[in-house]
N, C-alpha and C positions, 0 to 999 in steps of 0.2 A: 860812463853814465848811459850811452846809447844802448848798452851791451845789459846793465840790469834792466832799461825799459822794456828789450826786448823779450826777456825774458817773463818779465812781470806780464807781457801783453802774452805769451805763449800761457799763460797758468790761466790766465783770466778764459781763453780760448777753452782751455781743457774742463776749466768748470763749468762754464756753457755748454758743453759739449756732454759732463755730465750729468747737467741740470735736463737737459732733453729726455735721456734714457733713466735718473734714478728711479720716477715713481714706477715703471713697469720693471725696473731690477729691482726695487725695494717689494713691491708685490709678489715677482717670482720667488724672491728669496725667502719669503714668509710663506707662500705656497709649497716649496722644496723644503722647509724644515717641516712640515707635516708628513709629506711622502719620507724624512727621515727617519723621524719621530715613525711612524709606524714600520718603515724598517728593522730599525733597532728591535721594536715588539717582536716584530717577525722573527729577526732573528734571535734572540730570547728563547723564543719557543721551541727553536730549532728548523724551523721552516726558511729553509737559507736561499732554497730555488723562486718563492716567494718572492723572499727578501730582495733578491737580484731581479725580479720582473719589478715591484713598487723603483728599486734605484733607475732601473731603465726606463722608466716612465716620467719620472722626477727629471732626467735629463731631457726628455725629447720635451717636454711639457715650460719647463723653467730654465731654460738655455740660457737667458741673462743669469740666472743665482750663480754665480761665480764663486763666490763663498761656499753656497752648500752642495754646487759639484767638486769642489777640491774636498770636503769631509765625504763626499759620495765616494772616491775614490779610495778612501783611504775602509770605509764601508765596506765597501767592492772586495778589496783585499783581506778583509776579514771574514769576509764570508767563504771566499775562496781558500784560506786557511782551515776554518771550522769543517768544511766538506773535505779537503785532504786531511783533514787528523780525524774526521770519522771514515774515510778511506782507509786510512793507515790500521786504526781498531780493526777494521772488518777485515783485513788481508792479514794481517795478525795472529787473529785468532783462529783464524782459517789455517794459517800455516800452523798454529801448533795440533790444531788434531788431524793435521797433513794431509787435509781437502785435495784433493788432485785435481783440480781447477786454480788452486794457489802455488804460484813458484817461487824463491827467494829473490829474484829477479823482479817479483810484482812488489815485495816488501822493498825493495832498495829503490823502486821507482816511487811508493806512496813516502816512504821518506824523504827523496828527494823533493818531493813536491811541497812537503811542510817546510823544508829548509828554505826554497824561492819564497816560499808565500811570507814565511816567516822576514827574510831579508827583506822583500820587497815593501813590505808592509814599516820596516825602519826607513827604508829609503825616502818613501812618500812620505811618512813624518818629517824627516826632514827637510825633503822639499818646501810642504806646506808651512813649518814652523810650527808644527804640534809638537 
């Protein structure tokens, strides 16, 4: 019996403890889905170095949203994909009309690049539970 009390008195702790910080993590967290939400826009459009300044702002700005820096990250990751597969396009097609500024060595690095972003990007989903 002492052993559930004490436990029951540890939870009651932790919700007092959340009750201090929810309303300014319930406010960052609705301020950080707007810096999302125009993310996403951003990227959309194709403006991904953009996109990555709104997500870096969202963090320094809403450091309790907890929530919506674990989807920032996964953000993060997609946008650093979208830039390595238009890297990939562009050393590509440089290499087929044999640019001499393009070597097969730069094509086997933009591919690499798509394969981490790509991995990385399952990883963090399932980190998060997405």
């Amino acid at each position: 019996m002492f052993i559930l009390a004490g436990c029951r008195s540890k939870s009651a702790n932790a919700s007092d403890d959340e009750a201090s910080y929810s309303e300014a993590r319930i406010s960052m967290e609705q301020e950080a889905k707007l810096y999302l939400m125009q993310a996403r826009l951003q990227m959309e459009k194709g403006q991904y170095l953009t996109a990555k300044k709104t997500i870096n702002i969202m963090r320094k700005k809403c450091y309790l949203a907890i929530t919506a820096r674990q989807q920032a990250i996964i953000l993060m990751d997609s946008l650093d994909l979208f830039i390595a597969k238009d890297k990939l396009v562009r050393v590509d097609s440089l290499l087929r009309i044999n640019h001499p500024s393009v070597k097969e060595r730069d094509l086997e690095e933009a591919c690499r690049q798509v394969d981490f972003y790509t991995k990385k990007i399952a990883h963090d989903k399932q980190d998060t539970g997405n």
